[in-house]
N, C-alpha and C positions, 0 to 999 in steps of 0.2 A: 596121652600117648603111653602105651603100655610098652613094658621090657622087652617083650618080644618081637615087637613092631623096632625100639630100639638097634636090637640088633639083630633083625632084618636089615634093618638100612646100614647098618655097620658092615656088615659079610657084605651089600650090594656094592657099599663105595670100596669096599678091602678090594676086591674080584676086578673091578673096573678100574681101578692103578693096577693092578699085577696087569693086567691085560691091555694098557696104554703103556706101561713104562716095558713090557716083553717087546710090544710094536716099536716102541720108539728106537728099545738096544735093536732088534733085529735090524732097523732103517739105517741104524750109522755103521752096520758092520759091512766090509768090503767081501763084496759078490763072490772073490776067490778064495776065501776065507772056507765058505757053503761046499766049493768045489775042492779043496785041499784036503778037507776032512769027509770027503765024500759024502755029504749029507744031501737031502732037498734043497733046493735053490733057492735064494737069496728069497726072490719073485714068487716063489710058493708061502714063504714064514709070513715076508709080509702082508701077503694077501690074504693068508688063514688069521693073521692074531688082528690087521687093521678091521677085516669082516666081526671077528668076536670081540671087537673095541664097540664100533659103528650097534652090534647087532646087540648087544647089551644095553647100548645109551637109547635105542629104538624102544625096546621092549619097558625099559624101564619111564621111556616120556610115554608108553600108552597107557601109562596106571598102572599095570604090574606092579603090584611092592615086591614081590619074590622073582625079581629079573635076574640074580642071579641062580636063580633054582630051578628058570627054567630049562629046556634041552638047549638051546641056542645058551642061554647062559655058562651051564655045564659042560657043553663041548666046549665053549671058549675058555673060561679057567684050566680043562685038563691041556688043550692046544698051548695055551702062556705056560703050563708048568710042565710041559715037555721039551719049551725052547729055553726058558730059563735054567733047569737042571740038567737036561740033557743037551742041548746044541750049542749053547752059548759056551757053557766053558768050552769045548774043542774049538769053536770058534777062536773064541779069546787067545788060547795060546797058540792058533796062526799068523796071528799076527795085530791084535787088538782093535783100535778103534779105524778106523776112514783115514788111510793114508800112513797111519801113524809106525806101521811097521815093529810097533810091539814096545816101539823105544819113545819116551817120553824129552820136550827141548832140554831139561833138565840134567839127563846122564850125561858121563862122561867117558868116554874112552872106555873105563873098568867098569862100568855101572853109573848110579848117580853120586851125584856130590856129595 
């Protein structure tokens, strides 16, 4: 195995966590969150980043070693790095995770303990 075949596979597994953990934050963040910040809905992210998760791990069990190089690859890395840097924080300070209302069991009254 040569260096470059190395990190081939390096950038592939890098590309495919960004693009399962974008899906996963996108799944636990509440629907109103997408609509408060006037962004694309909920149902749009995670149908774009679960397809460029799915469409990655596809490409990559047909032998592709450059599945993340490919167009399906490359739309789905810029897709996770436009909900990561751009949607997720306005999300976040809507009001954080699933339910959670921004405040963790922890705070008190002022803040936390």
């Amino acid at each position: 195995m040569d260096v470059v075949t190395l990190i081939n596979d390096a950038l592939s597994v890098a590309t495919l966590v960004i693009k399962f953990a974008a899906f996963g934050d996108a799944a636990i963040r509440p629907s109103a969150g997408f609509k408060a910040v006037d962004k694309l809905p909920k149902a749009f992210w995670v149908t774009v980043l679960g397809l460029a998760a799915v469409g990655h791990l596809a490409i990559a069990a047909g032998g592709l070693t450059y599945s993340w190089l490919s167009i399906v690859g490359l739309a789905g890395i810029v897709a996770a790095l436009v909900y990561i840097f751009g949607i997720r924080p306005q999300v976040i300070q809507y009001g954080g995770r699933r339910g959670g209302g921004g405040r963790s069991s922890s705070d008190g009254p002022y803040g936390p303990w």
